[in-house]
N, CA, C and O atoms as a DFTB+ gen file, in Angstrom:
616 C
 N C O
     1  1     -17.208      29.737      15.827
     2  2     -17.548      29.499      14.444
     3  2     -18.509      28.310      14.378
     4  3     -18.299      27.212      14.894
     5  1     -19.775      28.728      13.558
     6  2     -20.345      27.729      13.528
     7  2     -19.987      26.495      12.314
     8  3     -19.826      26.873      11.153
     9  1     -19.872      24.955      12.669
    10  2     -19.309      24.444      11.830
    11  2     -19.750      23.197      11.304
    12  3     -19.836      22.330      12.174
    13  1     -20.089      22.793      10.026
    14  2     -20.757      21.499       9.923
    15  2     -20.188      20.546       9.029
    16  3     -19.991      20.794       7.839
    17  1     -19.889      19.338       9.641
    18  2     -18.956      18.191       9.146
    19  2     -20.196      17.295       8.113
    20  3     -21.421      17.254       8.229
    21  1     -19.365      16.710       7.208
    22  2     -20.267      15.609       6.976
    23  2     -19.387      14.339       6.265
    24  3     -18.810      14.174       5.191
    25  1     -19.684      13.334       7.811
    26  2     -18.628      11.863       7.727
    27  2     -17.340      12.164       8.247
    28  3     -16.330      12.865       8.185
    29  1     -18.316      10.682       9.121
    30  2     -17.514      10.876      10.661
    31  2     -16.611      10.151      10.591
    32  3     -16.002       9.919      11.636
    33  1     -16.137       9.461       9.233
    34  2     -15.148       8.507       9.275
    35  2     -13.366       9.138       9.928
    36  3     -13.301      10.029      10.775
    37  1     -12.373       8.610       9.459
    38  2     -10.844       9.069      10.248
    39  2     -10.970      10.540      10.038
    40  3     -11.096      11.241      11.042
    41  1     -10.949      11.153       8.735
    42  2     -10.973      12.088       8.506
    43  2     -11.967      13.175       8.858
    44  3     -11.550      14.327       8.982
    45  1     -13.411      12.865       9.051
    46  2     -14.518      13.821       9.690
    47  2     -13.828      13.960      11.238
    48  3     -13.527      15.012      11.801
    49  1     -13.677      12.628      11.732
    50  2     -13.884      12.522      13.181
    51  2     -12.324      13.447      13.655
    52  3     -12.114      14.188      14.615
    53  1     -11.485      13.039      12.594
    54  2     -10.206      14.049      13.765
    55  2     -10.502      15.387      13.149
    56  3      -9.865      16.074      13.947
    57  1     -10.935      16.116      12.430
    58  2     -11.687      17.438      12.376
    59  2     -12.534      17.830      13.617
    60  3     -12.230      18.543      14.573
    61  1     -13.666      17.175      13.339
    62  2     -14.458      17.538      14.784
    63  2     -13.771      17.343      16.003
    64  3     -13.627      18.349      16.698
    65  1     -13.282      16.197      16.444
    66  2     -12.603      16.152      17.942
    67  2     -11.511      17.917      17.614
    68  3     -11.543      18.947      18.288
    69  1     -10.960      17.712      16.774
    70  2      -9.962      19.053      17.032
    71  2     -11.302      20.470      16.822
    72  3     -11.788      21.013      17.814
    73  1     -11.538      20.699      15.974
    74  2     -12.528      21.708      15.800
    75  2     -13.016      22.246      17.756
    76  3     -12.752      23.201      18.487
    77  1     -13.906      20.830      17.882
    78  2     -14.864      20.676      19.279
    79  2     -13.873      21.351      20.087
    80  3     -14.219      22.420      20.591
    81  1     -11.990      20.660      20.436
    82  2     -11.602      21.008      21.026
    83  2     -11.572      22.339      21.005
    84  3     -11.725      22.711      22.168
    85  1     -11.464      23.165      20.358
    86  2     -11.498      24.285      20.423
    87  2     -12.623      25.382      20.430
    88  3     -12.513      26.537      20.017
    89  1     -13.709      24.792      20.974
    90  2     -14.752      25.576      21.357
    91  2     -15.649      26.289      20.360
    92  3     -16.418      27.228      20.565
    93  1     -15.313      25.470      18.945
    94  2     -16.529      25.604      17.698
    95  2     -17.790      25.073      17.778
    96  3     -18.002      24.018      18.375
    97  1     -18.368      25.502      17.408
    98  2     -20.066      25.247      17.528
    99  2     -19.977      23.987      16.808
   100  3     -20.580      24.351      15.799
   101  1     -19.598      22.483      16.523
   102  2     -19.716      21.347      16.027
   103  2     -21.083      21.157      15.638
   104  3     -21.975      21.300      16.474
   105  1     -21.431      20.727      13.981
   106  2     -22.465      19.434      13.880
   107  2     -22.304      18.628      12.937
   108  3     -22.423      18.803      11.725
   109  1     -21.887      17.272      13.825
   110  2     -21.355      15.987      12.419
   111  2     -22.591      15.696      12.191
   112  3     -23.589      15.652      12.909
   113  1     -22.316      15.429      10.664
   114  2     -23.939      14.110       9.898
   115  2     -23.015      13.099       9.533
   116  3     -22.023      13.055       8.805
   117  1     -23.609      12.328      10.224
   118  2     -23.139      10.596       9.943
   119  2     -23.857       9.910       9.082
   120  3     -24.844      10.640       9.000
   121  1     -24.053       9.039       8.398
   122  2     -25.428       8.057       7.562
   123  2     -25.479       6.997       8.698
   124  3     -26.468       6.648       9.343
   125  1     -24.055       6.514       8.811
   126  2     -23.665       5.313       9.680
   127  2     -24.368       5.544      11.100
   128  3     -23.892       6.256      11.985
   129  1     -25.534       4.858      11.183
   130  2     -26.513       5.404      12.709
   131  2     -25.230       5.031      14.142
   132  3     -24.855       5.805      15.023
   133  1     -24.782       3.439      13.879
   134  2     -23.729       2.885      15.026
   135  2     -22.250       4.068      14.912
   136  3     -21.576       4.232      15.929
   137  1     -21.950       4.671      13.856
   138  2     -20.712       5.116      13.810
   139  2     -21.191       6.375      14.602
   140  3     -20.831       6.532      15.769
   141  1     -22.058       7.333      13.927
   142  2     -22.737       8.410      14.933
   143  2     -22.815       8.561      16.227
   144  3     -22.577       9.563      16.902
   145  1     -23.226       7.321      16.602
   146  2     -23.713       6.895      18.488
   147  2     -22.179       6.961      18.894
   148  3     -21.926       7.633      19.895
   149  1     -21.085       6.319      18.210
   150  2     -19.685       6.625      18.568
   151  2     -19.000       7.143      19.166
   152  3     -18.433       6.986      20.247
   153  1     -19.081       8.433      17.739
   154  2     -18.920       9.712      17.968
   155  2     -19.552      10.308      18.938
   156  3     -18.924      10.737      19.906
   157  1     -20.512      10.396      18.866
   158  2     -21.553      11.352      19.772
   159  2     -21.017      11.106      21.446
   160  3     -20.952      11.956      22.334
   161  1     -20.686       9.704      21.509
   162  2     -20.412       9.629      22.910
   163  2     -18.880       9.822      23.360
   164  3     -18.518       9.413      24.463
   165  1     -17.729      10.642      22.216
   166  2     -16.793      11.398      22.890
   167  2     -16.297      12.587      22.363
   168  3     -15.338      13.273      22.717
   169  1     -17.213      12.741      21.336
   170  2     -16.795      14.920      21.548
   171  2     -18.389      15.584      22.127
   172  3     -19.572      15.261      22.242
   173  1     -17.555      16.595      22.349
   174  2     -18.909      17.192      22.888
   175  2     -19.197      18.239      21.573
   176  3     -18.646      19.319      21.357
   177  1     -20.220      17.570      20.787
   178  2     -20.971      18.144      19.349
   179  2     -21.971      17.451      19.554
   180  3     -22.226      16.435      20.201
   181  1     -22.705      18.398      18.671
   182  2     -23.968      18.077      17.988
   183  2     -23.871      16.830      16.619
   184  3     -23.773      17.171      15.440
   185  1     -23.924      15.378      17.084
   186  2     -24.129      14.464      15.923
   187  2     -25.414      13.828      15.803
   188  3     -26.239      13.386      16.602
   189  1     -25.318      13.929      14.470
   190  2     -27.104      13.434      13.630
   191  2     -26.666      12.104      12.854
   192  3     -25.551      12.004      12.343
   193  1     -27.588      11.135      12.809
   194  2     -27.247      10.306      12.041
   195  2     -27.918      10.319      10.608
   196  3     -28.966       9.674      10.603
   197  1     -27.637      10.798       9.580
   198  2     -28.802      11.050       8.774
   199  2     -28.040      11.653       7.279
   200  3     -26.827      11.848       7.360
   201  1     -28.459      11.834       6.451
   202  2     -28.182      11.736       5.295
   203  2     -27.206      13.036       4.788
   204  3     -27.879      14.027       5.073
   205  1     -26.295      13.362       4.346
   206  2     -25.525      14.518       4.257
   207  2     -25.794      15.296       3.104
   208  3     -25.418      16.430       2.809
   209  1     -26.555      14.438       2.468
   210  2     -26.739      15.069       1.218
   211  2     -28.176      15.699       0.968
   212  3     -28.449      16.604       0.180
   213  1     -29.061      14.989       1.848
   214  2     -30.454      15.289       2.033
   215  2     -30.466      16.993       2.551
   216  3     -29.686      17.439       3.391
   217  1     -31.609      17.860       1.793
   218  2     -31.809      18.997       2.080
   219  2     -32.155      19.442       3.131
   220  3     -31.777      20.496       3.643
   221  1     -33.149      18.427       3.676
   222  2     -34.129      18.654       5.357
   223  2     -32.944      18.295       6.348
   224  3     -32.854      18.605       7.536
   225  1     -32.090      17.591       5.599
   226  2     -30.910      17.138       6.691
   227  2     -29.725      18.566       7.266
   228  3     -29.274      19.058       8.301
   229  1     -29.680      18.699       6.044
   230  2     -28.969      20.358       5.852
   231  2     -29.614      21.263       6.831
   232  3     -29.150      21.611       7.916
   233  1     -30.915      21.646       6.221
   234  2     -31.608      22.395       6.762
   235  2     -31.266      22.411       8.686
   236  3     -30.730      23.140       9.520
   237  1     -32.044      20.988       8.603
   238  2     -32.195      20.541      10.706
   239  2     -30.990      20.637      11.437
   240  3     -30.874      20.559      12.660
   241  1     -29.547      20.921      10.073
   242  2     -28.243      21.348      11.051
   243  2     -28.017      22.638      10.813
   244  3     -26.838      22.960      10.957
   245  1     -28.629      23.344      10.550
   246  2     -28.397      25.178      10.619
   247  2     -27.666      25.353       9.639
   248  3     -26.921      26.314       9.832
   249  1     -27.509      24.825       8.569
   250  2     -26.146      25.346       6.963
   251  2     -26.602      26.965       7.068
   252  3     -25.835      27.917       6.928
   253  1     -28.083      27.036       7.359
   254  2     -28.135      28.876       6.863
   255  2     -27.410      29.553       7.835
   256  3     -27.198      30.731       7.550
   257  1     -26.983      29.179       8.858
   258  2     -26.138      29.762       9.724
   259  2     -24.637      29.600       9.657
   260  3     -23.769      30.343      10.115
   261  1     -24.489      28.186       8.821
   262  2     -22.816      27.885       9.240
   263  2     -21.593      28.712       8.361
   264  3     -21.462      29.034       7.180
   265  1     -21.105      28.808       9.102
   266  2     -19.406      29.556       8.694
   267  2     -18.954      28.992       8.099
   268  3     -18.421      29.601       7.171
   269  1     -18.750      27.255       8.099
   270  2     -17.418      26.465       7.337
   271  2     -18.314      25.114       6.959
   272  3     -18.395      24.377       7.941
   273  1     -18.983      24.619       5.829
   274  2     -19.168      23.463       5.898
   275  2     -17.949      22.381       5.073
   276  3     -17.287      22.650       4.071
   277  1     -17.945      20.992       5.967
   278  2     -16.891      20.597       5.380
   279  2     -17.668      19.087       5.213
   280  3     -18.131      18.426       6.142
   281  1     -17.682      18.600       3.248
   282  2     -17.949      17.674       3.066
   283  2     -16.525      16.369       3.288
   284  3     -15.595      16.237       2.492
   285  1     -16.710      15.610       4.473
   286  2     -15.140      14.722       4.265
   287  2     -15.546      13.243       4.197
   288  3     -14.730      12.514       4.761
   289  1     -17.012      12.365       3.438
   290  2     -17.071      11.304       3.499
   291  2     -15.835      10.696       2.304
   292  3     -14.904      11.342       1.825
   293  1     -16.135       9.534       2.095
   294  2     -15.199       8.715       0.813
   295  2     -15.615       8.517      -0.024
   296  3     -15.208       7.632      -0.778
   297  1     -16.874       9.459      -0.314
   298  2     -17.892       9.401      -1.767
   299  2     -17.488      10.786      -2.308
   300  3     -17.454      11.847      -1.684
   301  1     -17.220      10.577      -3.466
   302  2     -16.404      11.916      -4.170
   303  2     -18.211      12.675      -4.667
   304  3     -18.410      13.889      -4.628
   305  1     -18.863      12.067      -4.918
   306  2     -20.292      12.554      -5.657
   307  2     -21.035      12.893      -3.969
   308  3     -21.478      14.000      -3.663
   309  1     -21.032      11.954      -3.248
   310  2     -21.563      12.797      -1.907
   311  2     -21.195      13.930      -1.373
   312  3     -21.994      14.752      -0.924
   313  1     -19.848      14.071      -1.379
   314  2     -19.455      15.113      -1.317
   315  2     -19.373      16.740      -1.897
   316  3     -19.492      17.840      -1.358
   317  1     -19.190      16.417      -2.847
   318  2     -19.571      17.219      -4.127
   319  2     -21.212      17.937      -4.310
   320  3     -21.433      19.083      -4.704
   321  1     -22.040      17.112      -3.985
   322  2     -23.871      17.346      -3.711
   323  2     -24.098      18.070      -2.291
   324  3     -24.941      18.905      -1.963
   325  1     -23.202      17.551      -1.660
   326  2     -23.917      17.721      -0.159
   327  2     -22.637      19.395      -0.288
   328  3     -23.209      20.462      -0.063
   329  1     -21.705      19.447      -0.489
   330  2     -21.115      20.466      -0.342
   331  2     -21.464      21.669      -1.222
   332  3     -21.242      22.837      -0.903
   333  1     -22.041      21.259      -2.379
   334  2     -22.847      22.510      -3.528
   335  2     -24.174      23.087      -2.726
   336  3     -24.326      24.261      -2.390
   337  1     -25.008      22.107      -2.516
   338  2     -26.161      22.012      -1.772
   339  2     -26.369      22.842      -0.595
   340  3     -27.395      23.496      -0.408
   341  1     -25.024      22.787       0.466
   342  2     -24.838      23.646       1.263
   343  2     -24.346      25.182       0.919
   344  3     -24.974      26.197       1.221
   345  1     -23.380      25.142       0.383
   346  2     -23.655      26.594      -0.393
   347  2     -24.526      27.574      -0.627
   348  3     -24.581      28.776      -0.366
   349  1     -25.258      26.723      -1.228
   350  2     -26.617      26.888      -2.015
   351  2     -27.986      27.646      -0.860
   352  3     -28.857      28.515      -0.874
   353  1     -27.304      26.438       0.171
   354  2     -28.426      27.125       1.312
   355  2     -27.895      28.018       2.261
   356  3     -28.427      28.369       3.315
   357  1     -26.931      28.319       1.859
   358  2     -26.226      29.360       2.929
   359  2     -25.207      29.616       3.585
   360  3     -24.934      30.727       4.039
   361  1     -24.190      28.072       3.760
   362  2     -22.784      28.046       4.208
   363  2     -22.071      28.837       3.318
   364  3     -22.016      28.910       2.090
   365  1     -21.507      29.447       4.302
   366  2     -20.455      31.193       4.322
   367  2     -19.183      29.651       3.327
   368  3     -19.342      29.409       2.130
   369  1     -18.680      29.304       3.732
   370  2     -17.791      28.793       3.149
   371  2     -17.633      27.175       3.161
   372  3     -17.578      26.567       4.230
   373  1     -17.551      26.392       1.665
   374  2     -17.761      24.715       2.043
   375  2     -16.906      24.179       0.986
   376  3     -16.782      24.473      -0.203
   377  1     -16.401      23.394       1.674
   378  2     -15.548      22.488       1.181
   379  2     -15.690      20.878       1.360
   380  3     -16.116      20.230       2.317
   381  1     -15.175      20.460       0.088
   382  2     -15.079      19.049      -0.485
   383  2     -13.901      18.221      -0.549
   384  3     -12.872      18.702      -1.022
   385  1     -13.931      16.957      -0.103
   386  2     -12.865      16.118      -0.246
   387  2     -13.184      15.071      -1.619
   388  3     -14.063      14.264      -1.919
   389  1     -12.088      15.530      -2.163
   390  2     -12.428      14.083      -3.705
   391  2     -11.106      13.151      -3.259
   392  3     -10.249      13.300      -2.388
   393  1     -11.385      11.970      -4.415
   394  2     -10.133      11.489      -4.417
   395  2      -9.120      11.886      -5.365
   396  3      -9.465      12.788      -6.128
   397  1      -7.916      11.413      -5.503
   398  2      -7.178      12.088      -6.274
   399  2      -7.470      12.238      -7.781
   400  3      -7.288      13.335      -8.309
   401  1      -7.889      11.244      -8.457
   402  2      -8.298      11.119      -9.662
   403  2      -9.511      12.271     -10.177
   404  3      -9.490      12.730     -11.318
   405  1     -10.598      12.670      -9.120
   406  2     -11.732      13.845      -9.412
   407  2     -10.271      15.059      -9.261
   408  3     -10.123      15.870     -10.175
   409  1      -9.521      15.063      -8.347
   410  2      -8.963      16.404      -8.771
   411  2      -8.288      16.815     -10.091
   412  3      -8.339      17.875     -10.715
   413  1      -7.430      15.292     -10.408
   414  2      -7.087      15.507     -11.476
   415  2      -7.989      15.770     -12.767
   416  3      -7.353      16.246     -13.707
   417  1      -9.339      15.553     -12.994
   418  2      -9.921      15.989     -13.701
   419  2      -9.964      17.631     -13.346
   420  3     -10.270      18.417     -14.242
   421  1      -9.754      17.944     -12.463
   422  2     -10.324      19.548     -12.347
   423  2      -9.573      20.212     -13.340
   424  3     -10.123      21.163     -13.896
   425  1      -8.297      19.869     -13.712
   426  2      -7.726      20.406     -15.014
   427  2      -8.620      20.749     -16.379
   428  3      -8.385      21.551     -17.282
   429  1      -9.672      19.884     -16.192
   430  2     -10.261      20.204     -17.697
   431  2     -11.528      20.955     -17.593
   432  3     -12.282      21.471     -18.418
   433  1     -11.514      20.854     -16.390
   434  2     -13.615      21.463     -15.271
   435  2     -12.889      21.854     -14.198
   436  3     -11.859      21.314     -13.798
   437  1     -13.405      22.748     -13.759
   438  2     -13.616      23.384     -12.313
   439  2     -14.377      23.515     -11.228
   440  3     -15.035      24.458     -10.788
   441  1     -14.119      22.030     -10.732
   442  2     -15.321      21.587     -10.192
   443  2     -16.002      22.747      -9.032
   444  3     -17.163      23.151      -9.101
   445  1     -15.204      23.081      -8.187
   446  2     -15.389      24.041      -7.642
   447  2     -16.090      25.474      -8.027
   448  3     -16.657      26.221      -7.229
   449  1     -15.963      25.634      -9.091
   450  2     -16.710      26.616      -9.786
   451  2     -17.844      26.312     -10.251
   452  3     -18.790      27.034      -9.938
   453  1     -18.042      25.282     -11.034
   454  2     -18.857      24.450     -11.735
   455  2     -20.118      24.470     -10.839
   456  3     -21.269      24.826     -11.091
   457  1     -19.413      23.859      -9.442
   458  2     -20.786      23.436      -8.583
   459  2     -21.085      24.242      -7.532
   460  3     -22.027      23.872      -6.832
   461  1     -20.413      25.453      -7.179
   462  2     -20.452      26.849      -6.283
   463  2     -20.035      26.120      -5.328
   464  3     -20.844      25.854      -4.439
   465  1     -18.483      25.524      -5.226
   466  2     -17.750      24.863      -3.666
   467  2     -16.575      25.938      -3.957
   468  3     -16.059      26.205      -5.041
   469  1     -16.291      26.499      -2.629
   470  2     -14.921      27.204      -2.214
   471  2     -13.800      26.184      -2.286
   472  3     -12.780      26.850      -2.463
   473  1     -13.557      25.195      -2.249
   474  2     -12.511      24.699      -2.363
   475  2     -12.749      22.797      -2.141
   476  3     -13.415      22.175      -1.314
   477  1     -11.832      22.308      -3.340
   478  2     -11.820      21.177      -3.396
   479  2     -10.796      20.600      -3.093
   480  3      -9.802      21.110      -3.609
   481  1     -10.506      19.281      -2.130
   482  2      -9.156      18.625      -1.966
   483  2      -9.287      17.073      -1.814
   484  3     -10.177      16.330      -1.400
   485  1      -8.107      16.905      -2.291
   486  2      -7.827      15.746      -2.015
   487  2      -6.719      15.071      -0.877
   488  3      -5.519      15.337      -0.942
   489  1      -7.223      14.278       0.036
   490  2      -6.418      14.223       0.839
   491  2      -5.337      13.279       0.565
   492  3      -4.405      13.141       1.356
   493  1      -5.422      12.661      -0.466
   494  2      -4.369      11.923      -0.869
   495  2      -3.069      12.118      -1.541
   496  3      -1.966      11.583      -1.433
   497  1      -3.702      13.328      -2.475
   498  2      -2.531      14.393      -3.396
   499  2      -1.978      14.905      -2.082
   500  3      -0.767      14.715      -1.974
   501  1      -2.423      15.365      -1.299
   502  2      -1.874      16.744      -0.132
   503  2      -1.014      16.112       0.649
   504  3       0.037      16.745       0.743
   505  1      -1.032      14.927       1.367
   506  2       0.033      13.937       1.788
   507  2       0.798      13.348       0.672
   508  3       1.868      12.867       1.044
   509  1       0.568      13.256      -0.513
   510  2       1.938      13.325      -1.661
   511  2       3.072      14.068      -1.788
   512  3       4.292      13.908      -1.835
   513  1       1.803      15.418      -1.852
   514  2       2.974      16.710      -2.298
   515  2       3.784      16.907      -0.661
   516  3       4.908      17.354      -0.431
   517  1       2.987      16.512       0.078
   518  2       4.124      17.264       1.973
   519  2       5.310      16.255       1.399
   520  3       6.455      16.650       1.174
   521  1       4.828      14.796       1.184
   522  2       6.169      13.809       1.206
   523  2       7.157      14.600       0.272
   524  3       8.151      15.174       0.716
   525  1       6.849      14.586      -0.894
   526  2       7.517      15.100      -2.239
   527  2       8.210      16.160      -2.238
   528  3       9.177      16.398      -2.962
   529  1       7.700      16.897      -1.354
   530  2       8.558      18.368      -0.630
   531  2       9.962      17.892      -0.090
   532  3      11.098      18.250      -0.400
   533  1       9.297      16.543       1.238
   534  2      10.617      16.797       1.679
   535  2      11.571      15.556       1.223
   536  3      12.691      15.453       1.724
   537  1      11.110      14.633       0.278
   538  2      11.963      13.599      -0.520
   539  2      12.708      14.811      -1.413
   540  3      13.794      14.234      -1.375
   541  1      12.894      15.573      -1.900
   542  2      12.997      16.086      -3.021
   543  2      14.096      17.212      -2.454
   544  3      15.255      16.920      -2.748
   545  1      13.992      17.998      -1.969
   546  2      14.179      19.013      -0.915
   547  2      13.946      19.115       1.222
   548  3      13.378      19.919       1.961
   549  1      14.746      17.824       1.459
   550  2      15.087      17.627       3.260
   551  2      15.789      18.357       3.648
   552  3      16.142      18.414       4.826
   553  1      16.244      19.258       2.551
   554  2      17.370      20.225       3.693
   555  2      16.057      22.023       3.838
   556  3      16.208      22.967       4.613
   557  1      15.037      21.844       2.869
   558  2      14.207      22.889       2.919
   559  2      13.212      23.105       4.021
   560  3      12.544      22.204       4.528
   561  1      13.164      24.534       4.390
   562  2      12.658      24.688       5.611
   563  2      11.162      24.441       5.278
   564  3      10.434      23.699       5.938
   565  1      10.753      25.204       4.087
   566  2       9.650      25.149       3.567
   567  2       9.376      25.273       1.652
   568  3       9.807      26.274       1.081
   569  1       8.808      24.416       1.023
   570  2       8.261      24.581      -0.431
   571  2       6.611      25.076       0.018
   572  3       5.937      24.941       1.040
   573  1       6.412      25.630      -1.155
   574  2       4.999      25.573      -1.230
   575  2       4.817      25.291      -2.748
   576  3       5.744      25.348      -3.557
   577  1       3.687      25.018      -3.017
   578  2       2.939      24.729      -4.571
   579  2       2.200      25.781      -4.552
   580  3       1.598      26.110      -3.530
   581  1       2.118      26.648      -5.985
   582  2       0.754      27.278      -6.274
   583  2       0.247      26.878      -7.671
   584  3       0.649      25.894      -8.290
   585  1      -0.629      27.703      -8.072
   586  2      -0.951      27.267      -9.475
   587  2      -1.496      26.404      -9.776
   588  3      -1.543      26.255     -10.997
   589  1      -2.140      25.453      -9.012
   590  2      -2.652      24.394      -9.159
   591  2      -1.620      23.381      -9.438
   592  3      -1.864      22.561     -10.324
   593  1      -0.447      23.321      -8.774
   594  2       0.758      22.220      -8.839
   595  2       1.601      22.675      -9.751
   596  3       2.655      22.039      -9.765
   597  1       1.502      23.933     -10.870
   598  2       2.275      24.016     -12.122
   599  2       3.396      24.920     -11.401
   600  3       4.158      25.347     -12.269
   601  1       3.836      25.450      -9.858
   602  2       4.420      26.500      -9.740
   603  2       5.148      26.000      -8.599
   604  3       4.905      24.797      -8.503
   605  1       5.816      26.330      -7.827
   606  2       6.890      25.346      -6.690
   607  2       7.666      26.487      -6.517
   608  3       8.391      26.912      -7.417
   609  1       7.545      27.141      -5.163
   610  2       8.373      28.156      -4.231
   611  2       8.963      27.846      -3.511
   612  3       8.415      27.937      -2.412
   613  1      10.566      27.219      -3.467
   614  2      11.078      27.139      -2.297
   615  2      11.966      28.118      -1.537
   616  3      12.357      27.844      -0.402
C-alpha cells in the first residue's frame, strides 16, 4: 500500500516505523528539516522535509498514487488543508487528526464532508473513550461507540 504521512512528530513517527515495518510503500513530510534527517535515518521510508500542505509538495510525494494519506501534525488547520488537498489530488483515502475541541464542533459541521476527508480523529477523545470503556465497564470484554458517541454497545 502506498502510504503518505504528514508529521513526523510521536504520532506520525510510530505510524510510519509500524506502517515501514510492514513493508508499505512509506512517505513522511516533515516541515521540521532536523526532525526529518531523524527520521530518515531509522525507518527505511521515503522522508521529505518540506511543507505538507504545499501542492508541489503533495504532488513530489505521489498523493495521485497513494492509497491512505494520513494528516497527523498538531495543527488542526494543517491538517485539515493538507488532508482535503490530498483528496483532491487523488489519495484513495485521507485522514485527519484534530484536537478534541475541532471534533467537538463536528456536531454542528461535518468537517469531513465539508472538506472531502474520509475520516476525522482525535487522538485525544480516542484514548478517553478506551479509558472510559474500561473505568466504567472492567469486567467488559469489549464496548464499542457508534453514532458519533450518542450509541454504546457492550
Amino acid at each position: 500500500m502506498n502510504i503518505i504521512i504528514v508529521g513526523a512528530g510521536e504520532i506520525g513517527t510510530h505510524f510510519a516505523q509500524n506502517l515501514a515495518a510492514d513493508n508499505h510503500s512509506i512517505v513522511v513530510i516533515e516541515s521540521d528539516e532536523e526532525v526529518a534527517q531523524h527520521l530518515n535515518d531509522q525507518i527505511d521510508a521515503r522522508v521529505v522535509s518540506a511543507d505538507g500542505t504545499s501542492i508541489s509538495s503533495l504532488i513530489d510525494a505521489g498523493v495521485a498514487e497513494c492509497d491512505l494519506f494520513l494528516s497527523l501534525t498538531s495543527d488542526n488547520n494543517n491538517n485539515i488543508v493538507s488532508a482535503s488537498v490530498a483528496k483532491k489530488l487523488g489519495a484513495k483515502k485521507s485522514i485527519a487528526r484534530v484536537h478534541a475541541g475541532v471534533q467537538r464542533d463536528s456536531l454542528f459541521l461535518d468537517f469531513g464532508e465539508h472538506f472531502g476527508i474520509d475520516y476525522i480523529f482525535s487522538s485525544e477523545r480516542l484514548a478517553a473513550v478506551e479509558l472510559a470503556k474500561h473505568v466504567r465497564n472492567p469486567e467488559s470484554a469489549m464496548v464499542e461507540e457508534i453514532a458519533r458517541g450518542y450509541v454504546e454497545i457492550q
